[in-house]
MDAnalysis code that builds the backbone (N, CA, C; Angstrom):
import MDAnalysis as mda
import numpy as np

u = mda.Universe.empty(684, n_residues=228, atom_resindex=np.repeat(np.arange(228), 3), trajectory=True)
u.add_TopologyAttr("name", ["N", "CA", "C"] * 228)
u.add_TopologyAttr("resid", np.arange(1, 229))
u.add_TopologyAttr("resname", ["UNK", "UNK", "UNK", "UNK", "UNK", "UNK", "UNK", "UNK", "UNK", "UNK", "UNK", "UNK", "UNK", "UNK", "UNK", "UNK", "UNK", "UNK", "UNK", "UNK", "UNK", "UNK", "UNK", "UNK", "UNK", "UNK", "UNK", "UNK", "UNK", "UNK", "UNK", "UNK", "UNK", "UNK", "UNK", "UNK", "UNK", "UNK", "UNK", "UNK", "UNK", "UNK", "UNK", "UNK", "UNK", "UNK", "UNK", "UNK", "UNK", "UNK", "UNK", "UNK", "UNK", "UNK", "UNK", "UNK", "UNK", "UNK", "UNK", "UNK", "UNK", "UNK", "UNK", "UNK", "UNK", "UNK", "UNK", "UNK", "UNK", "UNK", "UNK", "UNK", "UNK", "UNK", "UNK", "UNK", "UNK", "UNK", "UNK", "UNK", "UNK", "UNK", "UNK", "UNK", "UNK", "UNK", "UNK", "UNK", "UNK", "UNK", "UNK", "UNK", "UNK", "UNK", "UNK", "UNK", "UNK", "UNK", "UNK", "UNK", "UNK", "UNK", "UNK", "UNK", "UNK", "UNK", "UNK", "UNK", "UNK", "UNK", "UNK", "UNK", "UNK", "UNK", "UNK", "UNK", "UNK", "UNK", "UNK", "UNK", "UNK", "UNK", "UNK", "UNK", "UNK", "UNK", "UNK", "UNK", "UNK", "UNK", "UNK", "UNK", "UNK", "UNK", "UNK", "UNK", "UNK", "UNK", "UNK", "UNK", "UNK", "UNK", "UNK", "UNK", "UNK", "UNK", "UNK", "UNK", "UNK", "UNK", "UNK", "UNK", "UNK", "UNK", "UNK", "UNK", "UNK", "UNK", "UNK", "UNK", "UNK", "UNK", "UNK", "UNK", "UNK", "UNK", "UNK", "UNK", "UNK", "UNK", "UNK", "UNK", "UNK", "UNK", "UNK", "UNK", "UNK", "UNK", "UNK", "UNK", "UNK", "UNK", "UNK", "UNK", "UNK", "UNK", "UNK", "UNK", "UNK", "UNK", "UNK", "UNK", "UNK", "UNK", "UNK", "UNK", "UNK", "UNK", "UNK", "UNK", "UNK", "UNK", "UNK", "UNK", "UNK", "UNK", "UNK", "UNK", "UNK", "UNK", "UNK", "UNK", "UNK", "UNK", "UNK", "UNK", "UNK", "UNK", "UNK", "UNK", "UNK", "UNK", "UNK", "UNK", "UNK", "UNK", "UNK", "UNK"])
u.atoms.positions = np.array([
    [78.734, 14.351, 141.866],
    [78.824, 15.305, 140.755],
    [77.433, 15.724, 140.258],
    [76.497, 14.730, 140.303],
    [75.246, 14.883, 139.932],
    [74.601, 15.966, 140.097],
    [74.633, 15.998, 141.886],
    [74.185, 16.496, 142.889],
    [74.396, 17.953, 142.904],
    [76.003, 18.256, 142.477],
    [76.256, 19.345, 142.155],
    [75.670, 20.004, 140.664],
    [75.822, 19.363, 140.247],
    [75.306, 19.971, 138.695],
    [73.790, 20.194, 139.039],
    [72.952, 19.695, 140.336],
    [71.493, 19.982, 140.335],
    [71.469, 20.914, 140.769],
    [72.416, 21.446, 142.031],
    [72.181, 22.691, 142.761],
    [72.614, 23.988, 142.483],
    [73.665, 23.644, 141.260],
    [74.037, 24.827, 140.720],
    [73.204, 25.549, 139.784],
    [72.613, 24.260, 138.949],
    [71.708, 24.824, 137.805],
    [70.057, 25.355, 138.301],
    [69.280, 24.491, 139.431],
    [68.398, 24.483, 140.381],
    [68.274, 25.255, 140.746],
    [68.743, 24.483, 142.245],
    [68.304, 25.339, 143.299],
    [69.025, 26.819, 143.430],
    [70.706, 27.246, 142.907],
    [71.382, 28.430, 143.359],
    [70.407, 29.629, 142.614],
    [69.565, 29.319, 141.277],
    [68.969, 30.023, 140.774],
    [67.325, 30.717, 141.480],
    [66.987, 29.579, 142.215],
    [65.629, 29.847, 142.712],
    [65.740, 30.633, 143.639],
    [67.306, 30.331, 144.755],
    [67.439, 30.894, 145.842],
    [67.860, 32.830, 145.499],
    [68.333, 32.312, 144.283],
    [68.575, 34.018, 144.041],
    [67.310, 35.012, 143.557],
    [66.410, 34.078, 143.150],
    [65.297, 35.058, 142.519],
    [64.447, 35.558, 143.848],
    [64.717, 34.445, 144.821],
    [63.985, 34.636, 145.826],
    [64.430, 35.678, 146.592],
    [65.635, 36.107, 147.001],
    [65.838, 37.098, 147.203],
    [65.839, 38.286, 146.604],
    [66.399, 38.795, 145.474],
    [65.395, 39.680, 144.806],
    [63.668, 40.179, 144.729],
    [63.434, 39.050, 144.730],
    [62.240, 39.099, 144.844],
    [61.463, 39.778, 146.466],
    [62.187, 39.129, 147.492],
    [61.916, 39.792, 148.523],
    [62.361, 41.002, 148.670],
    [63.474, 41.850, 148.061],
    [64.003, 42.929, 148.240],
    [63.163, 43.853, 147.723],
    [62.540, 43.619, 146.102],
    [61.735, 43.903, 145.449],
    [60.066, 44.972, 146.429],
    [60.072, 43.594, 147.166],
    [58.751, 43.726, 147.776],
    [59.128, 44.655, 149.266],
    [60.118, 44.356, 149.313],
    [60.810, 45.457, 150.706],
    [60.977, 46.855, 150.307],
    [61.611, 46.817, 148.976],
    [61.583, 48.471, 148.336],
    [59.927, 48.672, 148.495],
    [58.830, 48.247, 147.718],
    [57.663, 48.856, 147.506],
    [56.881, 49.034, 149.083],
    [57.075, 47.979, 149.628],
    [56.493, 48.595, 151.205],
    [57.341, 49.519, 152.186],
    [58.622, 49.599, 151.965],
    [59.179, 50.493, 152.822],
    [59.902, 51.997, 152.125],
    [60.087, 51.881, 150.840],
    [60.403, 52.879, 150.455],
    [59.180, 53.767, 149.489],
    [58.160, 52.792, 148.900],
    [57.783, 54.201, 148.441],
    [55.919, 53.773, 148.531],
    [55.401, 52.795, 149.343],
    [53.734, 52.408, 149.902],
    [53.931, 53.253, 151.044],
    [54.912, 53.442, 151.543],
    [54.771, 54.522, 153.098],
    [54.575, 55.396, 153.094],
    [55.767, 55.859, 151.682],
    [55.343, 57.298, 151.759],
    [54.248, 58.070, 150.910],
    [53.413, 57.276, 150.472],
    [52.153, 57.580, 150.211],
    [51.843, 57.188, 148.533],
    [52.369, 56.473, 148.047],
    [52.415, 56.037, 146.463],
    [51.422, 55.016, 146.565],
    [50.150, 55.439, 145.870],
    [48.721, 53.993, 146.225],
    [48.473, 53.396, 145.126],
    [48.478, 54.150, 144.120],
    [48.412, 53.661, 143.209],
    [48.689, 52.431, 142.182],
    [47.750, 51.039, 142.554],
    [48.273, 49.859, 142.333],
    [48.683, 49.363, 140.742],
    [48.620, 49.923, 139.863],
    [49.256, 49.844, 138.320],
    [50.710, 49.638, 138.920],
    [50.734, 51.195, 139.342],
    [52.211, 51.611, 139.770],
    [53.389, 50.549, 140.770],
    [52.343, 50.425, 141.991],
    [52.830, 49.485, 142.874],
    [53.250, 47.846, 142.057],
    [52.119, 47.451, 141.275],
    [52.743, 46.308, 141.009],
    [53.760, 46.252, 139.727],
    [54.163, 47.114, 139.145],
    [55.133, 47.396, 138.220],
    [56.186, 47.605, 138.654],
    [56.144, 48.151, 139.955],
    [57.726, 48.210, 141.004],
    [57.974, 47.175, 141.217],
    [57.192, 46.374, 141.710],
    [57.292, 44.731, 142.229],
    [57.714, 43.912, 141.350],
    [57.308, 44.564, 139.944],
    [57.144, 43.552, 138.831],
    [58.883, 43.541, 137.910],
    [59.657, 44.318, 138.035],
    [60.749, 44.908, 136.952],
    [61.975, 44.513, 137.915],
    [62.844, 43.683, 137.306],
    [63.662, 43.331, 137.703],
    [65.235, 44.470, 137.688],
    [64.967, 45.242, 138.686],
    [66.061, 46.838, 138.657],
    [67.094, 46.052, 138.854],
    [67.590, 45.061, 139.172],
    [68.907, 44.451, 139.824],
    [69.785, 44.011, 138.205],
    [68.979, 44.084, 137.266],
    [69.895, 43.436, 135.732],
    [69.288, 44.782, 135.305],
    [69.015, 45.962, 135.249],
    [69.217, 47.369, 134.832],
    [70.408, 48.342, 135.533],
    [70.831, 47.744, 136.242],
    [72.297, 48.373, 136.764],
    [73.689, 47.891, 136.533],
    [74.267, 48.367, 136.668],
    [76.008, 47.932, 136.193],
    [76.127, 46.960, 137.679],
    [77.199, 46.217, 136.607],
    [77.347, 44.902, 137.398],
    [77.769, 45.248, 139.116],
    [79.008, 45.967, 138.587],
    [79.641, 46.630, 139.775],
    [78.894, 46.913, 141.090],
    [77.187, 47.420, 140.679],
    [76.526, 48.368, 141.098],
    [75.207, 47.274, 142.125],
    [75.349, 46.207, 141.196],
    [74.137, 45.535, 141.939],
    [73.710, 45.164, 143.136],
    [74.242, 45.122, 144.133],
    [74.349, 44.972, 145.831],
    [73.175, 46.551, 146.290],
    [73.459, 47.432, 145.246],
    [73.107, 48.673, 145.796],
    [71.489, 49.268, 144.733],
    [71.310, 47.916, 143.944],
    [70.201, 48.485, 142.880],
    [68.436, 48.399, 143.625],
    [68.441, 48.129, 144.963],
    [67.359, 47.844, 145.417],
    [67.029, 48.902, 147.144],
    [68.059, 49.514, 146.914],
    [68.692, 50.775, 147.849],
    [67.957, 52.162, 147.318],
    [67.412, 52.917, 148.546],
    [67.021, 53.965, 148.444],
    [67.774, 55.460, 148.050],
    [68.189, 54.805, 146.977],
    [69.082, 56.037, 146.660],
    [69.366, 55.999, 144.868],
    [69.591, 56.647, 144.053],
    [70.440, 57.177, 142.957],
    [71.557, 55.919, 142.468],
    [71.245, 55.315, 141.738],
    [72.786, 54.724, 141.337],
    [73.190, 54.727, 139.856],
    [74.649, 54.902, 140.073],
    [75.376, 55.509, 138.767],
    [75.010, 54.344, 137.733],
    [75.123, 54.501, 136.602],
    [75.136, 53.787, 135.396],
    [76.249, 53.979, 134.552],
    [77.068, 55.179, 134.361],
    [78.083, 55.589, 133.881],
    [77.618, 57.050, 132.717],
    [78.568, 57.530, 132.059],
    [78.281, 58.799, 131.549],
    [77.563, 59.985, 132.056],
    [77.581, 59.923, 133.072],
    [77.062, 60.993, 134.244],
    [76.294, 61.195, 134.847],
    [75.398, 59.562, 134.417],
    [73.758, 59.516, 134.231],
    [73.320, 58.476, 135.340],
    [72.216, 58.618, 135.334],
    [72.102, 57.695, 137.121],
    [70.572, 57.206, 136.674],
    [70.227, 55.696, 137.333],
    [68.912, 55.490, 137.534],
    [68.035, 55.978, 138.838],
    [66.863, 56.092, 138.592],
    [66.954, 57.153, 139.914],
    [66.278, 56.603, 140.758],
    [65.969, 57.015, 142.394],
    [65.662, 56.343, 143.231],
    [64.191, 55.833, 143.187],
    [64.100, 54.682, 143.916],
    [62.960, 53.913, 143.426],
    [61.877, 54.641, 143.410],
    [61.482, 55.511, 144.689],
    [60.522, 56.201, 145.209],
    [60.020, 57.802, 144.365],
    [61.121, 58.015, 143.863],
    [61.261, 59.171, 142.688],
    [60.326, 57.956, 141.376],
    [60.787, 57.213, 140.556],
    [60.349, 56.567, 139.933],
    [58.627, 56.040, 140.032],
    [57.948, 55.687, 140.805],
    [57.189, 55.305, 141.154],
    [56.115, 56.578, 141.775],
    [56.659, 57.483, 142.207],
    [55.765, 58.684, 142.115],
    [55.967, 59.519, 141.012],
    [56.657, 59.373, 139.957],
    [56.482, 60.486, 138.661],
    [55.852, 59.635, 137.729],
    [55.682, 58.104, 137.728],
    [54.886, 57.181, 137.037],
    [53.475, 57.632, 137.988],
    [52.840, 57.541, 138.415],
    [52.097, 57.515, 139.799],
    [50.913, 59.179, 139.123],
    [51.885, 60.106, 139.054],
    [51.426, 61.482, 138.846],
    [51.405, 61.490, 137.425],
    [51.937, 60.700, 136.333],
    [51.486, 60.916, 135.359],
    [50.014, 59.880, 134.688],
    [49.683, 60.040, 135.728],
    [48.498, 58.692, 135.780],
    [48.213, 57.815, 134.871],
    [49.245, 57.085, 134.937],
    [49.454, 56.054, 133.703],
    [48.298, 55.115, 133.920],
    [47.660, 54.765, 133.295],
    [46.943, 53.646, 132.928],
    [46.569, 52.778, 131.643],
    [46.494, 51.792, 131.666],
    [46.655, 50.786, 130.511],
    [45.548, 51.285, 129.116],
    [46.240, 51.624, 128.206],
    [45.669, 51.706, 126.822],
    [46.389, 52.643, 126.596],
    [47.147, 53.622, 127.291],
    [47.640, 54.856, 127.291],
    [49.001, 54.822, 126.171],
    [49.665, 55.905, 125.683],
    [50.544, 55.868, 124.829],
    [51.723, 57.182, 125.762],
    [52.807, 56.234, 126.009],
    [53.653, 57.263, 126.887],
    [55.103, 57.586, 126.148],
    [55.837, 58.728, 126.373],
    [56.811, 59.399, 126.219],
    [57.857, 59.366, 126.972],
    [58.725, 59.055, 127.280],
    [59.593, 59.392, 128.297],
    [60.973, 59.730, 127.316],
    [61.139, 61.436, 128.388],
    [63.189, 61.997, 127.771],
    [63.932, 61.318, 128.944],
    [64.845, 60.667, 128.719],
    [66.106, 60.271, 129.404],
    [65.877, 58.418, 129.903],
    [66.186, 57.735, 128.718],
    [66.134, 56.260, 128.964],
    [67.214, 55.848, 130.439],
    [68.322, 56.368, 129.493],
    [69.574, 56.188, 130.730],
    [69.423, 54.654, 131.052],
    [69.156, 53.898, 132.371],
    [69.683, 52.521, 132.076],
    [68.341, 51.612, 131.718],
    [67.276, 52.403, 131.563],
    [65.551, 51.693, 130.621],
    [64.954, 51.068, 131.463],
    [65.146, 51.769, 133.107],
    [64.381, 51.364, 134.496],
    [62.960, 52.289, 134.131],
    [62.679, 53.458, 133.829],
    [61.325, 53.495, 133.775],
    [60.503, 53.513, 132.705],
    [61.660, 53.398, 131.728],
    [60.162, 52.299, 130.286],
    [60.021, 51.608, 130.896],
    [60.821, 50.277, 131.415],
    [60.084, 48.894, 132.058],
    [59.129, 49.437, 132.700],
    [59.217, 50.162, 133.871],
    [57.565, 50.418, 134.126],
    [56.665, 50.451, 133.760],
    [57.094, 51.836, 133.221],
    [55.757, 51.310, 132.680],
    [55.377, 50.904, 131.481],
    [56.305, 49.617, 130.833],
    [55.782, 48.934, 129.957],
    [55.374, 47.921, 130.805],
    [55.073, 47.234, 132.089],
    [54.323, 46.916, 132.825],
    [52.999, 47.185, 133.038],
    [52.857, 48.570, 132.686],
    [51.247, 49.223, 132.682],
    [50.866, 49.299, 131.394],
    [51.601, 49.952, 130.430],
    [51.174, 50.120, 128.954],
    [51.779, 49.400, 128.112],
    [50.915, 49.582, 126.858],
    [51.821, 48.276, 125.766],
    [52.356, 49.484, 124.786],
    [52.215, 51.065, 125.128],
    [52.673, 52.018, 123.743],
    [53.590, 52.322, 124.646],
    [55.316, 52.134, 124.940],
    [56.191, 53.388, 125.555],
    [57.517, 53.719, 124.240],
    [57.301, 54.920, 124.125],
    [58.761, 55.638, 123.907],
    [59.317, 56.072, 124.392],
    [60.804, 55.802, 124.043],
    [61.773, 56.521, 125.033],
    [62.708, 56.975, 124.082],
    [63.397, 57.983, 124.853],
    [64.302, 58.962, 123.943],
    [66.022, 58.830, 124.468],
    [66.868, 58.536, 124.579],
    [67.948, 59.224, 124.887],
    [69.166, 59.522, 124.150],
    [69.800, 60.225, 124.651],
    [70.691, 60.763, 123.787],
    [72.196, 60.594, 123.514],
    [72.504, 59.540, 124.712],
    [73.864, 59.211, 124.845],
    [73.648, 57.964, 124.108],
    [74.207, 58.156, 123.153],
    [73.835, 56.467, 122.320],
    [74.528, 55.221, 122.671],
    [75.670, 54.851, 123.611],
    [76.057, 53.774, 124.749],
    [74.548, 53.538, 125.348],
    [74.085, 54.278, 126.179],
    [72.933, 53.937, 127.214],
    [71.628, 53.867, 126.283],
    [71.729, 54.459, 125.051],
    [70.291, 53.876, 124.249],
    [70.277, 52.948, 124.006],
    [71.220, 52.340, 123.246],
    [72.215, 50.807, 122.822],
    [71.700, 49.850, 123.640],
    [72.345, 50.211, 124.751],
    [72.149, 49.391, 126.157],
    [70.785, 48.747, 126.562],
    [70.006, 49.835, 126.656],
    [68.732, 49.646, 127.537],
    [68.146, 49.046, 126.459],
    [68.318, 49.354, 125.234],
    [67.412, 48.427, 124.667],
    [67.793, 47.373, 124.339],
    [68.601, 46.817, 124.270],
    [68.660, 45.577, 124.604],
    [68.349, 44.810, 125.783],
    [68.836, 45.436, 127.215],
    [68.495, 45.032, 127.939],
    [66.546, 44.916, 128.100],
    [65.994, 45.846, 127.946],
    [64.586, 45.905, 127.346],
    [64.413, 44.136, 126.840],
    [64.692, 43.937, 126.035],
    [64.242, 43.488, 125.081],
    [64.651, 41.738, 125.901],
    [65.591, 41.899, 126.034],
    [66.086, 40.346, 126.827],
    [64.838, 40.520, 127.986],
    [64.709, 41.290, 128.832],
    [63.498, 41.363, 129.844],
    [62.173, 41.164, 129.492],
    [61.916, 41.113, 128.354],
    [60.466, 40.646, 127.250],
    [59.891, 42.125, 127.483],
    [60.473, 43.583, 127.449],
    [60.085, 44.426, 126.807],
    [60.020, 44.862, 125.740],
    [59.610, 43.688, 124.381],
    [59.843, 44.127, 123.337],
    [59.268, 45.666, 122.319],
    [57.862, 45.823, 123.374],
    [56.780, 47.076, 122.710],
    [57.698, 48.142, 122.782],
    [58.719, 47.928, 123.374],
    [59.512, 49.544, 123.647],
    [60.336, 50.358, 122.342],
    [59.901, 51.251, 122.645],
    [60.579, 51.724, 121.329],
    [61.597, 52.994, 121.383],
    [62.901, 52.636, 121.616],
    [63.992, 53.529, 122.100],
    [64.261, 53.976, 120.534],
    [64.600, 55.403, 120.759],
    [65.367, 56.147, 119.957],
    [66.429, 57.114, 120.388],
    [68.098, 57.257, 119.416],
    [68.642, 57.742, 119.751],
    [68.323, 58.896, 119.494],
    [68.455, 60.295, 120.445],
    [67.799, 61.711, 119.328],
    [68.555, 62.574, 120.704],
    [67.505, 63.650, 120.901],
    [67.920, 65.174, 121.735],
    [66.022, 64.870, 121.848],
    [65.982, 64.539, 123.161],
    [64.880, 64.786, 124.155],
    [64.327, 65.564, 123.575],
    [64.625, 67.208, 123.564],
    [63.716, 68.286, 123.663],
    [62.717, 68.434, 123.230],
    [63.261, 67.606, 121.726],
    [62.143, 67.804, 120.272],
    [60.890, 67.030, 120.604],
    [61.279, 65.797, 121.499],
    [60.330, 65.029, 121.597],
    [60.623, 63.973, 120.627],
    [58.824, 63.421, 119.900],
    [58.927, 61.722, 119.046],
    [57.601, 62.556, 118.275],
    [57.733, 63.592, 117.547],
    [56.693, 64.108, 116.475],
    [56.172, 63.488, 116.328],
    [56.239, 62.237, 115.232],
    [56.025, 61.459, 114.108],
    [54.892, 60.274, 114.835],
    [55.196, 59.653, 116.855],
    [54.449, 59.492, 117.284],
    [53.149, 60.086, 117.927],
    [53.326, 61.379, 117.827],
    [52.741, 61.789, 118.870],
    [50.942, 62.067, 118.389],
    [50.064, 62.499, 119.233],
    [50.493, 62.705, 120.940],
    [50.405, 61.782, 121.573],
    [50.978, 62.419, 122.837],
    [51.217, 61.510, 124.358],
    [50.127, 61.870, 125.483],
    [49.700, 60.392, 125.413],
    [48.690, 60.379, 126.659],
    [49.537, 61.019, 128.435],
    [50.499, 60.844, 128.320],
    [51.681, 61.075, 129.225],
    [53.146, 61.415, 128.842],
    [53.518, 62.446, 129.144],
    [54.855, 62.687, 129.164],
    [56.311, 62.151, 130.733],
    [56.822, 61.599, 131.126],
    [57.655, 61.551, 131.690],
    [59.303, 62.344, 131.546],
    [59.799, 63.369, 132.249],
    [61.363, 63.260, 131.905],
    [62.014, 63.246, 132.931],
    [63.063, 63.037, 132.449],
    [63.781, 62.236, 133.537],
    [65.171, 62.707, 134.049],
    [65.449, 64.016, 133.541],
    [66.376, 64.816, 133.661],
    [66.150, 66.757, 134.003],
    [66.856, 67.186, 134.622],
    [66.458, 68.470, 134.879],
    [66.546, 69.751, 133.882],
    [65.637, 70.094, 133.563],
    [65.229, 71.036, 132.090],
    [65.307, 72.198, 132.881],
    [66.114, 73.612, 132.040],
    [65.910, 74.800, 132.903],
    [64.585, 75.404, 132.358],
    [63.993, 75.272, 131.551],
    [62.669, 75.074, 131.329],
    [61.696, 74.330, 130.614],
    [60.504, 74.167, 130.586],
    [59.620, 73.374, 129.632],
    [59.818, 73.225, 127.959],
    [59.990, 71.850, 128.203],
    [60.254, 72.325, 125.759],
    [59.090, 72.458, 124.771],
    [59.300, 73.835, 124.627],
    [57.219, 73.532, 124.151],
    [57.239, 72.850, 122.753],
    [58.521, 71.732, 122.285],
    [57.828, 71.087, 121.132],
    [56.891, 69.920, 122.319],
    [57.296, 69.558, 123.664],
    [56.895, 68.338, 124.477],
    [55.644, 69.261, 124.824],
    [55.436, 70.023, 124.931],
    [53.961, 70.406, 125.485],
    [53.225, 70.329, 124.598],
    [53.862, 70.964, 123.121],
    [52.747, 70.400, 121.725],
    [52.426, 68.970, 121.627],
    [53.102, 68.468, 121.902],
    [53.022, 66.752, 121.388],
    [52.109, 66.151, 122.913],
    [51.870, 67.022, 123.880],
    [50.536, 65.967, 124.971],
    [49.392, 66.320, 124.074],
    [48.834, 65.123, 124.504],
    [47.535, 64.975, 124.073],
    [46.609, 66.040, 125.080],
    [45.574, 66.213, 124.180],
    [44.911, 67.345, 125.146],
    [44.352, 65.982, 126.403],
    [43.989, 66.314, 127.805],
    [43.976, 65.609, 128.872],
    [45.412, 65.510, 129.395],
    [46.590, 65.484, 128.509],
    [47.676, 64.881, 129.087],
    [47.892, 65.319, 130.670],
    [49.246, 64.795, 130.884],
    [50.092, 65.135, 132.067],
    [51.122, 64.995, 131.791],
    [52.110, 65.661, 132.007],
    [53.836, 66.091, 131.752],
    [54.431, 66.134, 133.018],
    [54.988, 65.144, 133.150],
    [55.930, 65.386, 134.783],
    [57.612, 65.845, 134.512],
    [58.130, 66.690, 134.550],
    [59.642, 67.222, 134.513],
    [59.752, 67.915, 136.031],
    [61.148, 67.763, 135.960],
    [61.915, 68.259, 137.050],
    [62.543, 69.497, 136.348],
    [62.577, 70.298, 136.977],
    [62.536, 72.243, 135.970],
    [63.587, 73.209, 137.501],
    [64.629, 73.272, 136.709],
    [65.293, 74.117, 137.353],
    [66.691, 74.180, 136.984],
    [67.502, 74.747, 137.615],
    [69.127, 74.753, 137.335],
    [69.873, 73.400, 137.600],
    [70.809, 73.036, 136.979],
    [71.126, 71.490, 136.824],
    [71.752, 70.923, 137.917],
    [72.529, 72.024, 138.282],
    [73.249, 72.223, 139.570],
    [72.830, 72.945, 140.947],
    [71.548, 72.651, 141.053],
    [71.097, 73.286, 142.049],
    [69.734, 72.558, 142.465],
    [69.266, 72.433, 143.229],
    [67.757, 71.959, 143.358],
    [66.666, 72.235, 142.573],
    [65.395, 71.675, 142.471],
    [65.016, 71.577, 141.358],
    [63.398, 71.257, 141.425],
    [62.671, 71.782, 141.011],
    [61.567, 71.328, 141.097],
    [60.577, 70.323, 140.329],
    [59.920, 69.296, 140.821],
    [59.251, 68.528, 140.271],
    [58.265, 68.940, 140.052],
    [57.857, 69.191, 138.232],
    [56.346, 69.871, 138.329],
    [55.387, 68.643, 137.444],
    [54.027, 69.283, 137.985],
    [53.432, 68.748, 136.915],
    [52.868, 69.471, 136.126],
    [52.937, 68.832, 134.973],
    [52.184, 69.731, 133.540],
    [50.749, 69.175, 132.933],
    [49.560, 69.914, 133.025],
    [48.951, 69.176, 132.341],
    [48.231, 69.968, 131.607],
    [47.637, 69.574, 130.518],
    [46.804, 70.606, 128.828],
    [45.241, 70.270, 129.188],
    [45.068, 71.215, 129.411],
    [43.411, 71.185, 129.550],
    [42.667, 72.437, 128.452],
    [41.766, 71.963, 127.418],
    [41.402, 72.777, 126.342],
    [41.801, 74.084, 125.552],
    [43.338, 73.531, 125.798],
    [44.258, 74.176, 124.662],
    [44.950, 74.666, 125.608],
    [44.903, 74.770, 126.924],
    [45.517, 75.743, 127.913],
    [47.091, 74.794, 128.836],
    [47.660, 75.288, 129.565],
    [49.278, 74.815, 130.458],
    [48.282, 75.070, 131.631],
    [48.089, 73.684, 132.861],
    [48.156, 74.041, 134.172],
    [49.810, 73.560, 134.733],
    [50.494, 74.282, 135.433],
    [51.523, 73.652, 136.014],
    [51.464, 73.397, 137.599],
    [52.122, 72.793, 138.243],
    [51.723, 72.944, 139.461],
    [53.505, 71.987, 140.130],
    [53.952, 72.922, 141.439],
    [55.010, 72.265, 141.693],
    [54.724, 70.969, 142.833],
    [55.478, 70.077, 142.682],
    [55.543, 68.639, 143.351],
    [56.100, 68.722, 144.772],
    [57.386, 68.831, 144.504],
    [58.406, 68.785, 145.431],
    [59.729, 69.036, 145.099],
    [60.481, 69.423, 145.999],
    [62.167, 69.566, 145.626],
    [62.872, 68.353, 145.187],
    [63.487, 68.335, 144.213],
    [64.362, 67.574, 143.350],
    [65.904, 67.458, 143.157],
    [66.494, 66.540, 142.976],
    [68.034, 66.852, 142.201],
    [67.932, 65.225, 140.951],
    [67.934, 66.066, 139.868],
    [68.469, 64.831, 138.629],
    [69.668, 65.325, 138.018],
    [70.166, 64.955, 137.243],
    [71.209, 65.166, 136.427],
    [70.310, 66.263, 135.099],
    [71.365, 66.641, 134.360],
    [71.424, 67.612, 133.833],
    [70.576, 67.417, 133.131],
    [69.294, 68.359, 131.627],
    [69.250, 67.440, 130.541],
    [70.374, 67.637, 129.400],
    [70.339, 66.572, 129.168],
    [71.587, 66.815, 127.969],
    [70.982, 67.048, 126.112],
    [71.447, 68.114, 125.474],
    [71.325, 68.714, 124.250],
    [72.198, 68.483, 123.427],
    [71.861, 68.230, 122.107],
    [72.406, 67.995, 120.721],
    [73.249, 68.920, 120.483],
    [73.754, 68.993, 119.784],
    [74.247, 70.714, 118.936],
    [73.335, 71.000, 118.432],
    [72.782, 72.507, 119.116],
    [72.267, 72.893, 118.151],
    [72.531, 73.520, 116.617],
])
């Protein structure tokens, strides 16, 4: 009985981290160090965030998989390699104060609250704000600071943002989020029709001025709006 009570509490636990852990390190070298993501903040914050307890239970076999997985309310965490290059392009680095619209299941605050100790996040379905922050918070992301609101407006009252992240497809830029970068910033959104492909741009404010520039083709989910 002993014996059992050692291996259940023990060893079944070590053996599971260990696999995660290797999967972890299999996502960052095969899904997104190949395809050209160098940037080591970034890289070890992928390595570092445990995505397998940010997904629905149902879902976990498939949270370390190169692909999109549902969370529920229509909303999806998104693929690792998407994640890790829009952290990546908004050149996060430590001291920085970041923004992100669309928490959804609070896979890329953990990021990069891995890199930074300032992240906000916004979302709007208040189940999945609820959620992530708690889950946040059990993960020892406590710096995070989720609010329930409507993306568009942004986090005024913080701002500005050394970095913007969003995380949902805007049919265009919200210029309260372009007011609120800090001049230097970078703004990464995906900009197009919700239902259709989509482009990943980047935004960045250089002495009062918008450079934009497109990334690559995209599909996220919609962004979702308040009443106005």
């Amino acid at each position: 009985m002993i014996k059992l009570i050692f291996i259940f509490f023990f060893i079944l636990p070590l053996l599971t981290q260990d696999k995660y852990t290797k999967l972890r390190n299999d996502m960052v070298k095969f899904q997104i160090e190949d395809r050209g993501v160098k940037d080591k903040y970034v890289l070890d914050a992928m390595r570092a965030v445990f995505r397998h307890e940010l997904v629905p239970a149902s879902h976990i076999s498939q949270a370390y998989n190169d692909h999109p997985v549902p969370i529920g309310y229509g909303q999806t965490i998104s693929q690792p390699y998407i994640v890790a290059l829009m952290t990546e392009l908004a050149d996060i680095k430590p001291g920085m104060k970041a923004l992100e619209i669309g928490t959804g299941s609070g896979y890329q605050a953990a990021v990069l609250a891995e890199i930074i100790d300032s992240v906000y996040t916004i979302e709007i379905i208040k189940e999945l704000g609820t959620s992530a922050a708690d889950k946040l918070k059990k993960l020892g992301y406590k710096k995070v600071q989720v609010k329930i609101a409507d993306g568009y407006y942004g986090w005024k009252e913080s701002a500005p943002f050394d970095a913007i992240i969003v995380t949902a497809a805007a049919e265009h830029i919200p210029p309260p989020l372009i007011e609120q970068l800090k001049e230097g910033g970078k703004m990464i959104i995906p900009v197009g029709h919700p239902f259709q492909v989509q482009n990943l741009m980047l935004v960045e404010k250089k002495e009062g001025k918008i450079k934009t520039k497109n990334i690559l083709p995209v599909r996220f989910v919609p962004f979702k709006r308040g009443k106005e």
